[in-house]
KEFI-76842 format. One record per residue: residue in one letter; x, y, z of N, C-alpha, C, O in turn. Coordinates in steps of 0.1 Angstrom, whole numbers, plus 5000, padded with zeros to 4 digits. Layout:
REM KEFI-76842
A, X, Y, Z, X, Y, Z, X, Y, Z, X, Y, Z
...
//
This chain:
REM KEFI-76842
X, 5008, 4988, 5000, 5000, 5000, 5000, 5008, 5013, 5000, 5006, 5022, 4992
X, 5018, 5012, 5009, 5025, 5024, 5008, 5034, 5028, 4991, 5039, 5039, 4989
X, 5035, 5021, 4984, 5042, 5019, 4970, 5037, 5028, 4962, 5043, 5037, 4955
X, 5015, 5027, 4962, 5010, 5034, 4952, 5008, 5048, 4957, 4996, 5050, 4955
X, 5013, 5056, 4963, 5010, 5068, 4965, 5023, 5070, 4962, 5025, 5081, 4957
X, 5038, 5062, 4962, 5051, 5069, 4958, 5050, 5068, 4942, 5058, 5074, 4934
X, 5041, 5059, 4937, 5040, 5059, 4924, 5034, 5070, 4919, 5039, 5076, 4909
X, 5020, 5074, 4927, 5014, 5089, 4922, 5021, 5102, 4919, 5020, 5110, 4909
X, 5029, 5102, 4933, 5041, 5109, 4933, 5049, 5112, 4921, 5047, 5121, 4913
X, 5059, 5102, 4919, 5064, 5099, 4906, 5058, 5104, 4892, 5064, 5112, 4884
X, 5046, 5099, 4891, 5034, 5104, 4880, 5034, 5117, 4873, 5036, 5122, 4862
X, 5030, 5120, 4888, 5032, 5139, 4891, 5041, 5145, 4882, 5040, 5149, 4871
X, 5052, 5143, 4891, 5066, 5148, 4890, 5068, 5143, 4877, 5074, 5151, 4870
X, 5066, 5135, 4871, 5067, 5132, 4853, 5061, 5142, 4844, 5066, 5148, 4835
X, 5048, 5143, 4849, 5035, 5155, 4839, 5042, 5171, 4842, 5045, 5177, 4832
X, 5043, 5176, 4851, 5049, 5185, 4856, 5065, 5191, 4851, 5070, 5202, 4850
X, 5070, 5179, 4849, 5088, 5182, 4841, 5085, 5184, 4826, 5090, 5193, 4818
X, 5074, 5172, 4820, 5068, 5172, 4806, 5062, 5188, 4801, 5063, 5194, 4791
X, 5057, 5191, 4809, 5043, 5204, 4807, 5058, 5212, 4813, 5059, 5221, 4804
X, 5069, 5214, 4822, 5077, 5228, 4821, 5085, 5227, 4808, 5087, 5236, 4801
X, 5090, 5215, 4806, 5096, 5212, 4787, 5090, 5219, 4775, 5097, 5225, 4767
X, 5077, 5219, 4776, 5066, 5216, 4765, 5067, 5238, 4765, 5070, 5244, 4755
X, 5066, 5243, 4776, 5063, 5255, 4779, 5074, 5264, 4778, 5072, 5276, 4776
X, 5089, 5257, 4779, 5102, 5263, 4781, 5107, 5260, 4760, 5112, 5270, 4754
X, 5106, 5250, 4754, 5102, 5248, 4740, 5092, 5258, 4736, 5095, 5265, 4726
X, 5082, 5260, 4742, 5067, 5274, 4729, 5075, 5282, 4733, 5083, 5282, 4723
X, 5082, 5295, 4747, 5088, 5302, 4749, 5102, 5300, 4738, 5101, 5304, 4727
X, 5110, 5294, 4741, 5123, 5294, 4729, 5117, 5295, 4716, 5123, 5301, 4707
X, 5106, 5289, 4714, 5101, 5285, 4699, 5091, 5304, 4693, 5090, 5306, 4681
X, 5087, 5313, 4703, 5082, 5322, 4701, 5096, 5334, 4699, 5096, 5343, 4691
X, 5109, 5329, 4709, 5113, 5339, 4709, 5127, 5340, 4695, 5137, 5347, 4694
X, 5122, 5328, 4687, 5131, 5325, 4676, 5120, 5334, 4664, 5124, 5342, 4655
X, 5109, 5331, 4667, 5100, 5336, 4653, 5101, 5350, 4658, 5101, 5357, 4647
X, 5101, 5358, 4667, 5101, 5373, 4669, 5117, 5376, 4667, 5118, 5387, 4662
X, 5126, 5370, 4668, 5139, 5374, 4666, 5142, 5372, 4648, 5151, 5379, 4642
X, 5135, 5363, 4641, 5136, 5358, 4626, 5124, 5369, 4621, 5126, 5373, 4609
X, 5116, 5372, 4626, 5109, 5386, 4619, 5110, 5400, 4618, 5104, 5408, 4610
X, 5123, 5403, 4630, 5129, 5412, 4633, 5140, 5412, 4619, 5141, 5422, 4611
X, 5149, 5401, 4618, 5158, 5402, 4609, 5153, 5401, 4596, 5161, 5404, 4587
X, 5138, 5398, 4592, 5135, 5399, 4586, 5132, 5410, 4576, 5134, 5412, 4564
X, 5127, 5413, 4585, 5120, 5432, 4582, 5130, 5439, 4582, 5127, 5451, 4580
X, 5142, 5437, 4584, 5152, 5445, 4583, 5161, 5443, 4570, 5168, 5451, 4564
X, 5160, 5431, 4569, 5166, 5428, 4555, 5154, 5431, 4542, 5158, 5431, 4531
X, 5138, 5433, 4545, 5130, 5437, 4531, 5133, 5452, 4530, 5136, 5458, 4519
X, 5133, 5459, 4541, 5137, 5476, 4542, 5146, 5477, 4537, 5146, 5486, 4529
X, 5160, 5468, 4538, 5172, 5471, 4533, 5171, 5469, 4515, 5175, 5477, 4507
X, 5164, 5458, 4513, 5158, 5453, 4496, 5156, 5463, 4492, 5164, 5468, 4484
X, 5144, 5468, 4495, 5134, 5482, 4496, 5144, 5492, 4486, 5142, 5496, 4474
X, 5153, 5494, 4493, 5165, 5506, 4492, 5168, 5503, 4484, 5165, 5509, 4474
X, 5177, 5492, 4483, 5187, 5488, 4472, 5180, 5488, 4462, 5187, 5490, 4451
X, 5169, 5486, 4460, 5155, 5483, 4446, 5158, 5499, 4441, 5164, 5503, 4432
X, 5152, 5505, 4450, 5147, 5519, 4447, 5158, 5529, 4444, 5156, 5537, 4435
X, 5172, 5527, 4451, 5182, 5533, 4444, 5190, 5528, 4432, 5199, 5535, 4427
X, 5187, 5513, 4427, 5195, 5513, 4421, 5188, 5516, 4412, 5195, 5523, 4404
X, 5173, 5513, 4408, 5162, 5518, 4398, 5169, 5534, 4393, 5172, 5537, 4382
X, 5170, 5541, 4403, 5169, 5553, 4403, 5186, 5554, 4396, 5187, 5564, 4390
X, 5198, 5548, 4396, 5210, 5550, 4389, 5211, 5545, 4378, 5221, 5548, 4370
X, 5200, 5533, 4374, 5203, 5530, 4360, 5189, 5544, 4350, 5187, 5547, 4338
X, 5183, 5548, 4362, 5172, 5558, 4355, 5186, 5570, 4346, 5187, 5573, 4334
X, 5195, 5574, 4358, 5206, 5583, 4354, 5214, 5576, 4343, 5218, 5583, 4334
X, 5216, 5564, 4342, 5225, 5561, 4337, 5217, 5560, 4321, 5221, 5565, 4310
X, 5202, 5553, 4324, 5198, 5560, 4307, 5196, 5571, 4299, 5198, 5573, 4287
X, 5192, 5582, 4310, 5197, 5597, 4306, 5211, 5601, 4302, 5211, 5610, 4294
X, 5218, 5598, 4305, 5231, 5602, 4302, 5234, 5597, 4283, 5238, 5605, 4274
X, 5228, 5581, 4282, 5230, 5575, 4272, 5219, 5581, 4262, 5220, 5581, 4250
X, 5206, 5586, 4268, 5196, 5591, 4259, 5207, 5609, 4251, 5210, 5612, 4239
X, 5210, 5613, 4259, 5218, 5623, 4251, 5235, 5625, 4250, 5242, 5635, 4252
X, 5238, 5613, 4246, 5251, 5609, 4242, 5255, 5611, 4228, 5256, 5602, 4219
X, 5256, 5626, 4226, 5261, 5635, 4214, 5275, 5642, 4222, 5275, 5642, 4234
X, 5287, 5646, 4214, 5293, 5653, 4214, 5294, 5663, 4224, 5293, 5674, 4218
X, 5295, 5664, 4237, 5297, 5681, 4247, 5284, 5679, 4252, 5283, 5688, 4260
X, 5269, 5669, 4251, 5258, 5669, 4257, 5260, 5668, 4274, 5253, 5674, 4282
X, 5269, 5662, 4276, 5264, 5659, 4291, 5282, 5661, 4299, 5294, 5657, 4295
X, 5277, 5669, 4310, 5285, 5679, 4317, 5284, 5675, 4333, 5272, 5678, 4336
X, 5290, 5672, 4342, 5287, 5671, 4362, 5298, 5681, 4356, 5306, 5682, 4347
X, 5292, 5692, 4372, 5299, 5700, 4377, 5289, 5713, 4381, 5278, 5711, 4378
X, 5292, 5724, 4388, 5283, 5735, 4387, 5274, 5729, 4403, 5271, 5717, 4405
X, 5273, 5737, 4412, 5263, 5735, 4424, 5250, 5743, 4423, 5247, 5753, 4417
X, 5243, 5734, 4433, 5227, 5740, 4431, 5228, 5736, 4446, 5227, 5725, 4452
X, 5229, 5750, 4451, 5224, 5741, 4467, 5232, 5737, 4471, 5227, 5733, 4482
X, 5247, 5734, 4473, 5258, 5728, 4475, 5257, 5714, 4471, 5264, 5706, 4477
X, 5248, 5711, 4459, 5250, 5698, 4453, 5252, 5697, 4440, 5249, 5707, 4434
X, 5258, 5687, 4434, 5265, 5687, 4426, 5253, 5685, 4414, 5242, 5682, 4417
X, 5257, 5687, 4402, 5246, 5692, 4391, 5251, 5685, 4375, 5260, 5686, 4367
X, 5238, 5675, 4377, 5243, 5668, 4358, 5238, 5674, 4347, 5227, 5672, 4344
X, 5245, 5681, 4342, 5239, 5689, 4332, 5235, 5680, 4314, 5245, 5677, 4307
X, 5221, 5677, 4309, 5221, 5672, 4300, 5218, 5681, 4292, 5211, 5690, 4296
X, 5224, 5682, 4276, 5219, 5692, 4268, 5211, 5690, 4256, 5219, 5687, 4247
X, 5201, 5689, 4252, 5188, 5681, 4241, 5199, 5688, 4225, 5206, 5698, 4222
X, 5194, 5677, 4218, 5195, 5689, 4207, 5185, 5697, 4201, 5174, 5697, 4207
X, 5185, 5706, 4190, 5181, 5714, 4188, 5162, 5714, 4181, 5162, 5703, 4175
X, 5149, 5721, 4180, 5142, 5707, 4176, 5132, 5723, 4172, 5132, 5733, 4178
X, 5125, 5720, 4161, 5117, 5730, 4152, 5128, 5744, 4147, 5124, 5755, 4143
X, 5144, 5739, 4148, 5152, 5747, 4145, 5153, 5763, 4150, 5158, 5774, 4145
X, 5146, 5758, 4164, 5152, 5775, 4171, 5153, 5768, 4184, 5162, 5773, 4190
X, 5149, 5760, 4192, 5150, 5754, 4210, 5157, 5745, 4207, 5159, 5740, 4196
X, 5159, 5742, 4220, 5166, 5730, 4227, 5166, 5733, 4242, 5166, 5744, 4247
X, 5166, 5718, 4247, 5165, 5715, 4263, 5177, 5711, 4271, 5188, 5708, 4267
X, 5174, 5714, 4286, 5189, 5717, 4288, 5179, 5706, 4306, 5169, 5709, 4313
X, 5187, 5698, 4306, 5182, 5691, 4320, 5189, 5690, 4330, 5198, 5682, 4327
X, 5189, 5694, 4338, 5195, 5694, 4353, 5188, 5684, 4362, 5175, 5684, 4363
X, 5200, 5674, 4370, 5197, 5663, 4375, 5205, 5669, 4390, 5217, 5669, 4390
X, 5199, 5674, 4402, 5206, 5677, 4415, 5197, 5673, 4426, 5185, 5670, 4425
X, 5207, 5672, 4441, 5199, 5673, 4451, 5187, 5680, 4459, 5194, 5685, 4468
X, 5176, 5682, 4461, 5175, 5691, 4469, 5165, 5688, 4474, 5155, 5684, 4467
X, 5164, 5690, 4491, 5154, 5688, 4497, 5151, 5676, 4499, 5139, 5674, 4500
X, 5161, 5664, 4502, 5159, 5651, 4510, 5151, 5641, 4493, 5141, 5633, 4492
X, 5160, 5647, 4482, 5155, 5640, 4467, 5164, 5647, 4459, 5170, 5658, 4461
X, 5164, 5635, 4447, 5170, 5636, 4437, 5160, 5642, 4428, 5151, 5634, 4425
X, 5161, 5653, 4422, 5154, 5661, 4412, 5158, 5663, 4397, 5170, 5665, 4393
X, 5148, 5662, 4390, 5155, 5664, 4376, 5141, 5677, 4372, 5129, 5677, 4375
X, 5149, 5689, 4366, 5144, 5700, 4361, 5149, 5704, 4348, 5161, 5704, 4346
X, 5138, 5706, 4337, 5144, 5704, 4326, 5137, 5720, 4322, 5126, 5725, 4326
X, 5146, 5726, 4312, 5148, 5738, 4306, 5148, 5742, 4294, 5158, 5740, 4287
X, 5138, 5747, 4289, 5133, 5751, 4275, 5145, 5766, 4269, 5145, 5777, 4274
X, 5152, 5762, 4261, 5162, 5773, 4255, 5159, 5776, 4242, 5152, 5768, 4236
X, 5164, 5787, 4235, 5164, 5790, 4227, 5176, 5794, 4216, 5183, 5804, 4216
X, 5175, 5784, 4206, 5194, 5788, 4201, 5197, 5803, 4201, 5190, 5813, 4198
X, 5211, 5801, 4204, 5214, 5814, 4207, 5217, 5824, 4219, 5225, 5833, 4222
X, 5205, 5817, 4225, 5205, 5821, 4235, 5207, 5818, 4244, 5200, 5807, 4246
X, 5218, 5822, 4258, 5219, 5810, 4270, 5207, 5814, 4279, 5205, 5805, 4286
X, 5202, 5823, 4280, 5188, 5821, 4288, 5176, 5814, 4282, 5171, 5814, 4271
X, 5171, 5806, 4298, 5162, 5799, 4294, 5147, 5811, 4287, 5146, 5823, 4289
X, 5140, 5802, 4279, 5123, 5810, 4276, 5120, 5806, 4292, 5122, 5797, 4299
X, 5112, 5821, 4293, 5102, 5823, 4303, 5093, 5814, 4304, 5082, 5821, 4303
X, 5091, 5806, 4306, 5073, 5796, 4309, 5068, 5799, 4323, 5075, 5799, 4333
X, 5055, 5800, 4323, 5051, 5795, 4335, 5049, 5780, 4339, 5048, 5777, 4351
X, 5049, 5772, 4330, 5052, 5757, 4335, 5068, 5754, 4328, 5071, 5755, 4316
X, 5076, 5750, 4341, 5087, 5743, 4336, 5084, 5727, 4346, 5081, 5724, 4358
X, 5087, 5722, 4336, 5091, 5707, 4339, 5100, 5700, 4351, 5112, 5698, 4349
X, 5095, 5698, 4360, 5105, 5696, 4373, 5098, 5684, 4383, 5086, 5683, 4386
X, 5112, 5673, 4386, 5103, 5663, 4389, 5114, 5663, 4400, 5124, 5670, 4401
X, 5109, 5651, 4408, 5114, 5643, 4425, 5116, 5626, 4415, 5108, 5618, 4411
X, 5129, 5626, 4415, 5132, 5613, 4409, 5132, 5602, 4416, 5125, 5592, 4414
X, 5143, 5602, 4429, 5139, 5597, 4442, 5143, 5595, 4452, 5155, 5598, 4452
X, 5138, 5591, 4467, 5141, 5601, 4477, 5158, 5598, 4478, 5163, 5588, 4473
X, 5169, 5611, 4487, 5179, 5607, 4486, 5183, 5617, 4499, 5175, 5623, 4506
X, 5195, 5617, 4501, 5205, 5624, 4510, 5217, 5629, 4500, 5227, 5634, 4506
X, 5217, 5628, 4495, 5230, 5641, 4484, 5234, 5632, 4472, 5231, 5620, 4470
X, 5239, 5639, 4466, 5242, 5634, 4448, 5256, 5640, 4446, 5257, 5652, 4450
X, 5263, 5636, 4443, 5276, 5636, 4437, 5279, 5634, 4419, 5279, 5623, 4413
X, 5281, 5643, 4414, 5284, 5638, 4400, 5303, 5643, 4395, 5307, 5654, 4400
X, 5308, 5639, 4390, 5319, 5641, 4388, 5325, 5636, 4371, 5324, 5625, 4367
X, 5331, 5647, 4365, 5340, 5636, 4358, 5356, 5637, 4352, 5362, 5645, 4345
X, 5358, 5625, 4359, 5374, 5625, 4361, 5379, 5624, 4351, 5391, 5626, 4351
X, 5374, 5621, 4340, 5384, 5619, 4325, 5370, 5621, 4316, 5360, 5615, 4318
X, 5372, 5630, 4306, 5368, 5631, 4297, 5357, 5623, 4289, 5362, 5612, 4285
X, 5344, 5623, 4286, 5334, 5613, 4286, 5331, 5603, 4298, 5326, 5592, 4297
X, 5336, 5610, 4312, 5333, 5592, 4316, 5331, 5602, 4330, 5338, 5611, 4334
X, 5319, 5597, 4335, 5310, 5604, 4345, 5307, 5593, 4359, 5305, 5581, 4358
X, 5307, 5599, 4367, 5310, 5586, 4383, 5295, 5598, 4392, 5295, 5608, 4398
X, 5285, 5589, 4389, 5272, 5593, 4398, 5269, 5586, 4410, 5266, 5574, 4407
X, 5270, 5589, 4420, 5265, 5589, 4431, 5256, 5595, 4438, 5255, 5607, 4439
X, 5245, 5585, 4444, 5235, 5588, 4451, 5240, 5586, 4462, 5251, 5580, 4461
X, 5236, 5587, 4473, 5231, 5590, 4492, 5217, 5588, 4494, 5207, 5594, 4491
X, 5219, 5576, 4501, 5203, 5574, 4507, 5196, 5580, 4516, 5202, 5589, 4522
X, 5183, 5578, 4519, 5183, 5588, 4529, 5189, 5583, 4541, 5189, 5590, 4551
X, 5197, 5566, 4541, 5203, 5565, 4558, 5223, 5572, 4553, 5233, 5573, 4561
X, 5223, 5573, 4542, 5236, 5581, 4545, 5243, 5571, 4534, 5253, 5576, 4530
X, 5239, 5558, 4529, 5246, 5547, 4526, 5249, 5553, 4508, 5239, 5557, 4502
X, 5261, 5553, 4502, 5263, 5556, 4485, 5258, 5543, 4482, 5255, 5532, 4487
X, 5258, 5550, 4468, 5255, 5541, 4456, 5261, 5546, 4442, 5256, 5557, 4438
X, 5267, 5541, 4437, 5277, 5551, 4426, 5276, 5538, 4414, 5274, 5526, 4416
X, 5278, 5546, 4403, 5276, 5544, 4387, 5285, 5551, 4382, 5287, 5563, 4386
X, 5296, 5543, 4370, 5304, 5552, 4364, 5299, 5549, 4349, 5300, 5538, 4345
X, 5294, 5560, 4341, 5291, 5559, 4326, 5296, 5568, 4319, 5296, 5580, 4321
X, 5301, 5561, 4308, 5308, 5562, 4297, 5302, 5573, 4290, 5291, 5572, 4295
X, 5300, 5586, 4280, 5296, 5588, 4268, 5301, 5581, 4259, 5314, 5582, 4260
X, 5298, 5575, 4250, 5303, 5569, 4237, 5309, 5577, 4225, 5319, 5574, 4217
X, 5298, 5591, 4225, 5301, 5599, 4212, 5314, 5604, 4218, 5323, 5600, 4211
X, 5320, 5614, 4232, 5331, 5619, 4232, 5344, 5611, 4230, 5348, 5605, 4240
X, 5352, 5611, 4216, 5364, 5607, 4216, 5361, 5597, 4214, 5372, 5592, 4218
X, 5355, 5586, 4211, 5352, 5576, 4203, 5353, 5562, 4213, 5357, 5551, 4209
X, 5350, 5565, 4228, 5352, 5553, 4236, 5339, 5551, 4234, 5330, 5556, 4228
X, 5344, 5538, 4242, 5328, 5529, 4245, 5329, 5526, 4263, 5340, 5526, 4270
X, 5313, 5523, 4268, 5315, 5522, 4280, 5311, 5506, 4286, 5312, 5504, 4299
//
């Protein structure tokens, strides 16, 4: 008689280690999926970015190539203390041409484009000029260190570059 109540005992103490197992496993097992959704979401945000800036450097890099004529495209010149891609159209009903500026300002990459008139270096007066938010950024860098060959740099908005070096083709007969 005295046996089955040390047996109950035992029982107990079995269900009780099983159910703190079972409970210390869902806690470990909750605190893996909030730690794996954490790294998760931080690696789609990071995607996010990398999607949206680099969209945004091969957008520059087809501009550059859309007016790849002879002396068309120029970095240099500040707007804002940021640096300025100057694209130049050719000429079109034989008196304008467009003149596009790609700079920073205001927590974005902006492109504003400028209705000219041959002859003249001032732009026509319009009341609508053309001016867009390309996408969001923290500063722009344009530079070019050799002759036809242009090194763009964006800044995200956490601070992180992103740089593209393109070729003009028509200056001097390189390829990029």
């Amino acid at each position: 008689m005295s046996s089955r109540p040390l047996r109950t005992r035992k029982h107990s103490a079995d269900s009780v280690f099983v159910l703190i197992l079972v409970c210390a496993f869902a806690i470990c097992s909750l605190f893996v999926i909030l730690f794996g959704a954490q790294v998760y979401s931080g690696v789609r945000a990071r995607s996010e970015e990398n999607d949206t800036v680099r969209s945004g450097l091969m957008y520059l890099r087809s501009k550059v190539h859309a007016y790849d004529k002879p002396g068309a495209v120029s970095a240099g010149g500040l707007y804002e203390d940021s640096d300025v891609l100057m694209l130049t159209g050719e000429p079109f009903w034989g008196i304008f041409y467009n003149v596009t500026y790609i700079f920073y300002r205001d927590g974005a990459l902006h492109e504003h484009v400028q209705l000219h008139v041959l002859g003249d270096d001032d732009p026509v007066d319009l009341n609508q000029v053309a001016s867009w938010h390309v996408l969001p950024a923290s500063g722009f860098r344009a530079a070019e260190p050799r002759p036809g060959v242009f090194e763009l740099t964006v800044y995200c908005p956490d601070g992180h570059p992103y740089a593209t070096t393109v070729t003009v083709r028509s200056d001097m007969g390189r390829a990029s």
